[in-house]
C-alpha positions as CSV (number, residue, x, y, z in Angstrom):
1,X,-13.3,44.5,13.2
2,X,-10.6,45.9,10.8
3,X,-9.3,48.2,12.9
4,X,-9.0,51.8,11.5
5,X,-9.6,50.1,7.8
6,X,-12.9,52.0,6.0
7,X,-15.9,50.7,7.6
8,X,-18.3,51.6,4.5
9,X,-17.6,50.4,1.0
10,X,-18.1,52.4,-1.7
11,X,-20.3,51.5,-5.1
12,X,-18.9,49.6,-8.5
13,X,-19.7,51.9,-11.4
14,X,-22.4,49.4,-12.4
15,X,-23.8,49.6,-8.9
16,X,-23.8,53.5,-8.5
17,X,-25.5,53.9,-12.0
18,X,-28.2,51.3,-11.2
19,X,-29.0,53.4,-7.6
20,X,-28.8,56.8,-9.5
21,X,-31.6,55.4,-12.2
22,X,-33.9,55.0,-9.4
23,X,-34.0,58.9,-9.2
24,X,-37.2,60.4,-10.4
25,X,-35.9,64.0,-10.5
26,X,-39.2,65.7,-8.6
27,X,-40.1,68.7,-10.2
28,X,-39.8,70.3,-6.8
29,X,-36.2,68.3,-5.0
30,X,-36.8,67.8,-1.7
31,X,-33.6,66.3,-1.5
32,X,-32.0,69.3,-2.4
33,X,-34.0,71.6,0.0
34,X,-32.9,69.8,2.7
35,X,-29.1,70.3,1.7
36,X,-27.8,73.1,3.8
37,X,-25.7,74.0,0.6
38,X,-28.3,74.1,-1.2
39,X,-26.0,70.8,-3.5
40,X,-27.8,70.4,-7.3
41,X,-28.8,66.8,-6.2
42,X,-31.1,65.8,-9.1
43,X,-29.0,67.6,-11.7
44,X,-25.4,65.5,-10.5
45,X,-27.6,62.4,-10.0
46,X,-28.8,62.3,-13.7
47,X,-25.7,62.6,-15.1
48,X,-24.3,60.1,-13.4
49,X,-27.1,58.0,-14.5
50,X,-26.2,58.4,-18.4
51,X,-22.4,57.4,-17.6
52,X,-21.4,61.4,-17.3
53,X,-19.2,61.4,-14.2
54,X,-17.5,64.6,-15.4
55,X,-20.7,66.4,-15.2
56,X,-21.6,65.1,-12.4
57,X,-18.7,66.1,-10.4
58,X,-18.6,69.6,-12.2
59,X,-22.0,70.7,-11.1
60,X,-21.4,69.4,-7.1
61,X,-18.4,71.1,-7.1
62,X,-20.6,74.7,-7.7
63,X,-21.3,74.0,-4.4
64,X,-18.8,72.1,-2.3
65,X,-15.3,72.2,-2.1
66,X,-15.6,69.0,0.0
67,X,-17.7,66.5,-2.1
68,X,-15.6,63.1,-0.6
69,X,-16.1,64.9,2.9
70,X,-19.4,65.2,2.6
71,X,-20.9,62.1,0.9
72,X,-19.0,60.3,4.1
73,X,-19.7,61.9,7.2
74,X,-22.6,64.2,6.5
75,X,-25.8,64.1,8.0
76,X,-27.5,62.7,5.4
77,X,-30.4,60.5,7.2
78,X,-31.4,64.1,8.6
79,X,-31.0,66.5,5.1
80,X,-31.2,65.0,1.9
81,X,-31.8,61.5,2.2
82,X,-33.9,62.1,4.8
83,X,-35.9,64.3,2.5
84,X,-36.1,62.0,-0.5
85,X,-39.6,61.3,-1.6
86,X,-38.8,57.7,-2.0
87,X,-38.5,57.9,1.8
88,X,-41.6,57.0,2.8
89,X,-41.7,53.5,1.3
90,X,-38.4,53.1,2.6
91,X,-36.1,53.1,-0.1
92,X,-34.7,56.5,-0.7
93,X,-31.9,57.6,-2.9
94,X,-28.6,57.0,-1.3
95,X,-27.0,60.3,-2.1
96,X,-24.3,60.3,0.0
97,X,-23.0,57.0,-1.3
98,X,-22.9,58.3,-4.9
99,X,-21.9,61.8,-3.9
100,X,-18.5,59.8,-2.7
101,X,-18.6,57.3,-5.4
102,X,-18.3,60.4,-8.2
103,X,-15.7,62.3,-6.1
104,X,-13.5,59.0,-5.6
105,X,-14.1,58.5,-9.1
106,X,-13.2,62.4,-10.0
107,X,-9.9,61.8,-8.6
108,X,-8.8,58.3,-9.7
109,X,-9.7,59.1,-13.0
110,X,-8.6,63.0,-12.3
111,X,-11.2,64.3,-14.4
112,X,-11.7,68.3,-12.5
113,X,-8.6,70.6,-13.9
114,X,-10.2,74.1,-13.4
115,X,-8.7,77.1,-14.3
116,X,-7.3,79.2,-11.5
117,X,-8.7,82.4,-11.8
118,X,-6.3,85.3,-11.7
119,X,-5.8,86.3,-8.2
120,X,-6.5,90.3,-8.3
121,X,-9.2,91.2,-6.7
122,X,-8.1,91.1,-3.0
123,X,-5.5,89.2,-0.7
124,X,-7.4,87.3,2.2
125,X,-5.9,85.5,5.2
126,X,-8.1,82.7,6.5
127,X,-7.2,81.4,10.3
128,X,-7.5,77.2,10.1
129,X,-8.3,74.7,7.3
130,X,-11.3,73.1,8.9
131,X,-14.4,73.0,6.6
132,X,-15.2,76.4,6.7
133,X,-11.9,77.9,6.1
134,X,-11.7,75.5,3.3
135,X,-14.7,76.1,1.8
136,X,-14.2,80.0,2.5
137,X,-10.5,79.5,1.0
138,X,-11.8,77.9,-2.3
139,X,-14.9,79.6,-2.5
140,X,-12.6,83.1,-2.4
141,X,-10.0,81.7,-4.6
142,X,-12.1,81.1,-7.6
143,X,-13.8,84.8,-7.6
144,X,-10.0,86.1,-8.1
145,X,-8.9,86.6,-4.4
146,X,-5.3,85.7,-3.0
147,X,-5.9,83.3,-0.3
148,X,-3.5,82.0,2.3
149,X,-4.8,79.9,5.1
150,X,-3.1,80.0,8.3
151,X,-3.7,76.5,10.3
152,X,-2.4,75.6,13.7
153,X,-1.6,71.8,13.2
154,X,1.3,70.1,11.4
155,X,-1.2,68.8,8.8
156,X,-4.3,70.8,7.4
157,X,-7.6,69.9,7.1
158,X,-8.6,70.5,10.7
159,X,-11.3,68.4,12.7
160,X,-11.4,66.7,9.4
161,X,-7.9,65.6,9.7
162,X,-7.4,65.2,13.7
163,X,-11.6,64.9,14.6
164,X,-13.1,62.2,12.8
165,X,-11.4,58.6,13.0
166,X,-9.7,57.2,10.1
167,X,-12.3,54.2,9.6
168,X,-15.4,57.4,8.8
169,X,-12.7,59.0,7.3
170,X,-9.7,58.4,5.3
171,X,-7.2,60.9,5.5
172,X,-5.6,60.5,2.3
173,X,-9.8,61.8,1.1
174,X,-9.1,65.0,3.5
175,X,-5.7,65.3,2.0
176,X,-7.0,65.0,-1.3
177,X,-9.2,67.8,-0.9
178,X,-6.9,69.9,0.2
179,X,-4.7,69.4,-2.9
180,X,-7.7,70.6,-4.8
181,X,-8.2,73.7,-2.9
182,X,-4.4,74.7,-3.1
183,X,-5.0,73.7,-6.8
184,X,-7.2,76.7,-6.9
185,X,-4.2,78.9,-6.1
186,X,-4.7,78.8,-2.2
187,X,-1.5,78.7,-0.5
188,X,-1.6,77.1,3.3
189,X,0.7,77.8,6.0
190,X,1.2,74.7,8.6
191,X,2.0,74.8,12.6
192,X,0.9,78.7,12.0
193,X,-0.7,79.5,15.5
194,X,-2.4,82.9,15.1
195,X,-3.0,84.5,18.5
196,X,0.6,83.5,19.4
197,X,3.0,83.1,16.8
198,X,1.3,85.8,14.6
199,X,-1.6,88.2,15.5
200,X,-4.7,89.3,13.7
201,X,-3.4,93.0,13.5
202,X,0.4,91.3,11.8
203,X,-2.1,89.9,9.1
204,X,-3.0,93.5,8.4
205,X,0.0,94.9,8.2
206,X,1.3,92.2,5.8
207,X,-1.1,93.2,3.5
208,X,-4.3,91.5,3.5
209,X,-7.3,92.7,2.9
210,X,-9.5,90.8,5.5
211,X,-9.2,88.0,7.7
212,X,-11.4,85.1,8.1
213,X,-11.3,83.3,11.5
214,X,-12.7,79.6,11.3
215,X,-10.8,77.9,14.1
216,X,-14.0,75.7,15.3
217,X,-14.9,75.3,18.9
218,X,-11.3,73.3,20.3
219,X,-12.1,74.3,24.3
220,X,-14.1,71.3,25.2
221,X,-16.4,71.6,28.4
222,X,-15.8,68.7,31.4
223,X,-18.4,68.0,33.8
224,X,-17.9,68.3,36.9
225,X,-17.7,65.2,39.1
226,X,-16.8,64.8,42.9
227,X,-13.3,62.4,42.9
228,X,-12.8,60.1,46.4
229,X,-9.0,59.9,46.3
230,X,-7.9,56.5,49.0
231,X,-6.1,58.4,51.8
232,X,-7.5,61.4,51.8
233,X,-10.5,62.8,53.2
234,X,-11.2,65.8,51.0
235,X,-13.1,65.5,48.0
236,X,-11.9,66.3,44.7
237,X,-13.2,67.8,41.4
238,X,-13.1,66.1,37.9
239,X,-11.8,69.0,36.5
240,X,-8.4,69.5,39.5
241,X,-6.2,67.4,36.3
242,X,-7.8,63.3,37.0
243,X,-5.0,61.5,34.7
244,X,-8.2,59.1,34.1
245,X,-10.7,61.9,32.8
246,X,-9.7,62.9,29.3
247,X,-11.7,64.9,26.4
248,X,-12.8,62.8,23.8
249,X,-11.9,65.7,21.6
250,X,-8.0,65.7,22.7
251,X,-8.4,62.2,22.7
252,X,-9.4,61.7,19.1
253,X,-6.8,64.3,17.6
254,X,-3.8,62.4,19.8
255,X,-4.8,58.9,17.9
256,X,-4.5,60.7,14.8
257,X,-1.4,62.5,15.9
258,X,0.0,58.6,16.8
259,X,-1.1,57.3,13.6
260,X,0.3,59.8,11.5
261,X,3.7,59.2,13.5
262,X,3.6,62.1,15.9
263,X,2.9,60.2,18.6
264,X,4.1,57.2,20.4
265,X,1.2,54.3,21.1
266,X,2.5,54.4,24.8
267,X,0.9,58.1,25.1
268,X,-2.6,57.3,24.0
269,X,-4.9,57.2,27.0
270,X,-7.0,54.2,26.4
271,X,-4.9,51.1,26.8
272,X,-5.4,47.1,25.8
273,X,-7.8,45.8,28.3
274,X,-9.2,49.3,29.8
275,X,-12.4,50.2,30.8
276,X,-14.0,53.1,29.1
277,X,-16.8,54.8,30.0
278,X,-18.2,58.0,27.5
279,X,-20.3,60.7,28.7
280,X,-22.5,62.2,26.0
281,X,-23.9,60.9,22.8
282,X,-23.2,62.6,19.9
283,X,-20.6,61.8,17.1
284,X,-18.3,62.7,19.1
285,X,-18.8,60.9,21.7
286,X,-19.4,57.8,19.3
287,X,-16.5,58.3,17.5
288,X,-14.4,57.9,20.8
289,X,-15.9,54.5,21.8
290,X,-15.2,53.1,18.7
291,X,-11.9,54.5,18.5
292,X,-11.5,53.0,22.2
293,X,-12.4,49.6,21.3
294,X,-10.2,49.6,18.1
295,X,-7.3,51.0,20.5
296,X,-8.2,47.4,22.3
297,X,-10.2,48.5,25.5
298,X,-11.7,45.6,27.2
299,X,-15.1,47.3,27.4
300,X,-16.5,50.3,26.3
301,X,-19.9,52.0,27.4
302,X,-21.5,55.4,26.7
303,X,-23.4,57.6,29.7
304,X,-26.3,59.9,28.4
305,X,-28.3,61.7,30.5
306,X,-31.5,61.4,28.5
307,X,-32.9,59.1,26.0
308,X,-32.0,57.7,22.6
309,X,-34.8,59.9,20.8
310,X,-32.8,62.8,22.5
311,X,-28.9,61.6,21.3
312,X,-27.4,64.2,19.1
313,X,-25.7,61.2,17.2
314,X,-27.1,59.6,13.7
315,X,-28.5,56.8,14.1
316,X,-26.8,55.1,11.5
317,X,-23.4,56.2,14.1
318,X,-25.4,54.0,16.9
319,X,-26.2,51.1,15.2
320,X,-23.0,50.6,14.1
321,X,-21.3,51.3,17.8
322,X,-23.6,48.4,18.9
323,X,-23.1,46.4,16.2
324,X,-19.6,46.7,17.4
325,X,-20.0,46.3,21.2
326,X,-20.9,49.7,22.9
327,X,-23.2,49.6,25.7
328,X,-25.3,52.7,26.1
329,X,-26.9,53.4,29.7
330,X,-29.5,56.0,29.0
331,X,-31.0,58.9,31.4
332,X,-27.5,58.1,33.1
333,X,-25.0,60.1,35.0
334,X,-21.8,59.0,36.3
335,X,-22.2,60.9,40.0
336,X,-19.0,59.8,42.2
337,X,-15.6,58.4,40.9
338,X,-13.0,56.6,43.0
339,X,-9.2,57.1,42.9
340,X,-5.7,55.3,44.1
341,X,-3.3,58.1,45.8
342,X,-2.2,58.6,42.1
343,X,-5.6,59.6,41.4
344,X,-5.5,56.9,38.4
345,X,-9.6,55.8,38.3
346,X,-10.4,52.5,39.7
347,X,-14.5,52.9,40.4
348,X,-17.2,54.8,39.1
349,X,-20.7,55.2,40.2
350,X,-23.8,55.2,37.5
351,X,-26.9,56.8,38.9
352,X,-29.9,55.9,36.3
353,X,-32.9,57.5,36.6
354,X,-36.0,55.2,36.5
355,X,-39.5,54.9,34.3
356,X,-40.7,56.0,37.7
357,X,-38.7,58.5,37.8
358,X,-36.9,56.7,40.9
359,X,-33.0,56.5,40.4
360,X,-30.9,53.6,40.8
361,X,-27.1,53.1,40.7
362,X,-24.4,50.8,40.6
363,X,-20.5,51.1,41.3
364,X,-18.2,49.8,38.3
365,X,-15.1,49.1,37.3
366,X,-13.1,51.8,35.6
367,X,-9.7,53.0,34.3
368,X,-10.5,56.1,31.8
369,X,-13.8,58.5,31.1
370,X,-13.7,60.7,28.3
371,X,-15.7,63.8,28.1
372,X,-17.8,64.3,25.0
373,X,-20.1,67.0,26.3
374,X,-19.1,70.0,24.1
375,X,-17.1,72.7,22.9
376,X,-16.5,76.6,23.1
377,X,-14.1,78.5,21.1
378,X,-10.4,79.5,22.1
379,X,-10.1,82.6,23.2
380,X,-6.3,83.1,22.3
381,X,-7.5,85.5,19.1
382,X,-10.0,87.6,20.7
383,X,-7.6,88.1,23.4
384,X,-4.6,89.4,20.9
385,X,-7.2,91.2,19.0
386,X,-8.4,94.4,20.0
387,X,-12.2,95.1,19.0
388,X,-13.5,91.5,18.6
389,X,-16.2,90.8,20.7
390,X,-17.7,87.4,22.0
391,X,-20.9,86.4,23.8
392,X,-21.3,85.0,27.3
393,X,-19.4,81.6,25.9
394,X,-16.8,83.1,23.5
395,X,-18.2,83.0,20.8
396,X,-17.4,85.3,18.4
397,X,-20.2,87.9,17.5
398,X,-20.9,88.8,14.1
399,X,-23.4,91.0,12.1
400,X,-25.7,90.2,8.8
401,X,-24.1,93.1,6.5
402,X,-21.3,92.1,5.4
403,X,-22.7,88.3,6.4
404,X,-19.7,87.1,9.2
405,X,-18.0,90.8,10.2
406,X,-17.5,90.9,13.7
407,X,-17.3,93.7,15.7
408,X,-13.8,94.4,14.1
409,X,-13.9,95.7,10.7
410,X,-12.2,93.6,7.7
411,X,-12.6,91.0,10.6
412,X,-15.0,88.0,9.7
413,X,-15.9,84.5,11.3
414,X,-17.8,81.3,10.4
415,X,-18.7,77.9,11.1
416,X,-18.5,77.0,15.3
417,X,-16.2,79.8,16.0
418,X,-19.4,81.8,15.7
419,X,-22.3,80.0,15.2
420,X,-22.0,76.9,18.2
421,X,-21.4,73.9,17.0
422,X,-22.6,71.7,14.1
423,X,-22.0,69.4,11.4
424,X,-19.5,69.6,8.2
425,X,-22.1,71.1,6.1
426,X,-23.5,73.5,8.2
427,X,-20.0,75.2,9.0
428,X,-19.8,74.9,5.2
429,X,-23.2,76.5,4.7
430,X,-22.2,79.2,7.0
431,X,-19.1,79.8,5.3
432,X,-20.0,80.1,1.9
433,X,-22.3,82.8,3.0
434,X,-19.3,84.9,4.9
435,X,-17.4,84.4,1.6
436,X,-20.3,86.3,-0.2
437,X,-19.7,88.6,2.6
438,X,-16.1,89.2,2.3
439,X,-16.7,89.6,-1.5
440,X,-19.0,92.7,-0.7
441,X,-16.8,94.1,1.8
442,X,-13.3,94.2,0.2
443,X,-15.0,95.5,-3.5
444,X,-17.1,98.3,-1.7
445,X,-13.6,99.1,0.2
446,X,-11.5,98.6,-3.5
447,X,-14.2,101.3,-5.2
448,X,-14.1,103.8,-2.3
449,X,-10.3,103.9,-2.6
450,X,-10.7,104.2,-6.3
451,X,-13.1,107.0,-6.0
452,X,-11.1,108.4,-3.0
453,X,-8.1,108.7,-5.0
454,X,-9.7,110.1,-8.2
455,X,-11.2,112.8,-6.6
């Protein structure tokens, strides 16, 4: 294992226009149906089969604003691959791959330089640089708006940046990105925490025309799980601050804080030789095992309360954690953990329930649990906001006309924030649409001011 190195190589030129000959551009893509975006993929593919990488790269970035993103960590086993008609003798188009290979390509060879589109048609604040803000931020930028995004973190790019590990993602790719989309004329404001350093109603009064709030789900959920502490009698919660139960979420973002020198090694949580245990099985919940064992833990296992045909992860994401060493217990629960007076984990307790539907369990060694079970959105906007309302869970509500408004006008939201979470290129898919939705909103506003004052 090469620690946080790359784990997928990317084509030769050779090799990516040999795969993209094999395309038999179907008069009716499948492969492009099942692209939430909705991505040109025959079109892009041809091209790059005649040697025209400039094409290529110009007609998927109609679509995306996150091309390298995508072709790495989308789902593509599940949406276009997965839809390819070569599919069913095995050998489908590996679109991903060359979706990467041609945006790699695009900027070694730095062969996009589009115009920037003069910026008067409307001044719109975006709140975080995760996919959908970027894609919102881009999408906006080239149909003549000001943008400026607004992100919380020293760095922007968002779960892309501090979510996904180095080795499914390179940073420099999500920094990359980024450059293009300020390239467009967006301007982005780092460490910006809106909801405490600057409100939704400030954004107004500087000026902007809407506001588009895309700050994911960050409030991960823990489960809760009765704690023996040595000493004491009582019992304890999970959730009453365990130093050994972490989120993976927090956990993920703190490696990439200590890898990009914000963070000392020594305040990770998983240390050399630990025992990790994961609950939940979705990328998530992948991506911190690996990370674990890369960090040096001893052992690593994942806990999922049903089966593998039930696991939110790709399956490509769990063939490679066992191919690195994760053990999966399935229709598992970890019921009961042990303590030391510090309440530092020494023991957990599996309970695995049976064919027979009889359950089983076993006591095991332990020093750190991480949480992978889910996320709801902050509520540190809606709170500072008045007239934004939320759902049961905090998400944020919003309506179909204008696509993304919430209950507070010249207010919109996109990707988890509002719609529970998902992949990349779903919150992407979401997001172009609330762009198409600003667009209507601020021009129908612009003309009735127009009329308004020529009357």
């Amino acid at each position: 294992m090469n620690g946080f190195d790359e784990v997928n190589e990317s084509y030769s030129l050779a090799e990516a226009i040999r795969e993209s000959q094999r395309c038999l551009r179907c008069k009716v893509p499948m492969c492009q149906k099942g692209c939430p975006i909705g991505n040109e993929i025959p079109e892009w593919i041809h091209e790059l089969s005649m040697g025209n990488l400039g094409n290529a790269i110009k007609i998927i970035r109609t679509k995306s604003n996150l091309p390298a993103v995508c072709g790495r960590v989308c789902g593509h086993e599940k949406q276009c691959e997965g839809s390819c008609v070569l599919g069913k003798s095995g050998k489908h188009i590996n679109i991903g791959k060359l979706e990467r290979f041609v945006a790699d390509f695009d900027a070694e060879a730095q062969l996009t330089h589009e115009a920037v589109a003069p910026k008067n048609r409307g001044k719109i604040a975006v709140v975080g640089s995760g996919p959908a803000g970027l894609t919102v931020a881009g999408d906006l930028a080239r149909k003549g708006f000001s943008v400026e995004i607004f992100e919380v973190e020293p760095q922007a790019g968002g779960m892309l940046t501090f979510g996904i590990p180095e080795y499914r993602l390179p940073k420099e790719v999500v920094r990359r990105e980024v450059r293009f989309v300020e390239e467009l004329g967006v301007a982005i404001h780092l460490n910006s925490h809106v909801g405490l350093d600057i409100t939704v109603d400030d954004l107004f009064k500087q000026g902007f025309d809407a506001v588009f709030i895309g700050i994911g789900a960050g409030k991960p959920r823990t489960l809760e799980v009765p704690v023996h502490v040595e000493g004491s009698e009582e019992i304890f919660s999970s959730k009453e601050g365990m130093p050994g139960v972490r989120h993976a979420t927090h956990f993920l973002r703190r490696v990439q804080m200590n890898r990009e020198g914000y963070m000392n090694q020594e305040e990770l949580e998983v240390k050399q030789g630990d025992k990790v245990f994961v609950v939940g099985c979705g990328n998530t919940a992948m991506d911190a095992a690996r990370t674990s064992l890369r960090l040096g833990a001893e052992n690593v296992e994942i806990v999922y309360h049903r089966t593998i045909d039930r696991m939110a992860a790709l399956r490509a994401e769990y063939d490679d954690a066992v191919k690195e060493g994760i053990l999966f217990n399935w229709n598992a629960s970890i019921v009961e953990i042990f303590a030391d007076k510090d309440r530092n984990i020494r023991q957990i307790v599996i309970e695995t329930k049976q064919e027979d539907g009889t359950t089983s369990r076993r006591t095991v060694d332990a020093d750190i649990v991480l949480m992978a079970v889910g996320a709801v959105p902050s509520t540190r906007i809606p709170k500072t906001t008045n007239g934004i309302n939320v759902d049961d869970k905090g998400y944020l509500l919003t309506r179909d006309v204008p696509y993304g408004m919430t209950s507070r006008k010249g207010v919109f939201a996109g990707g988890d924030v509002a719609n529970r979470q998902a992949t990349v290129v779903h919150a992407m898919q979401d997001a172009k649409k609330v762009a198409e939705g600003i667009t209507q909103y601020v021009d129908a506003v612009k003309l009735l001011e127009s009329i308004a004052l020529n009357e």
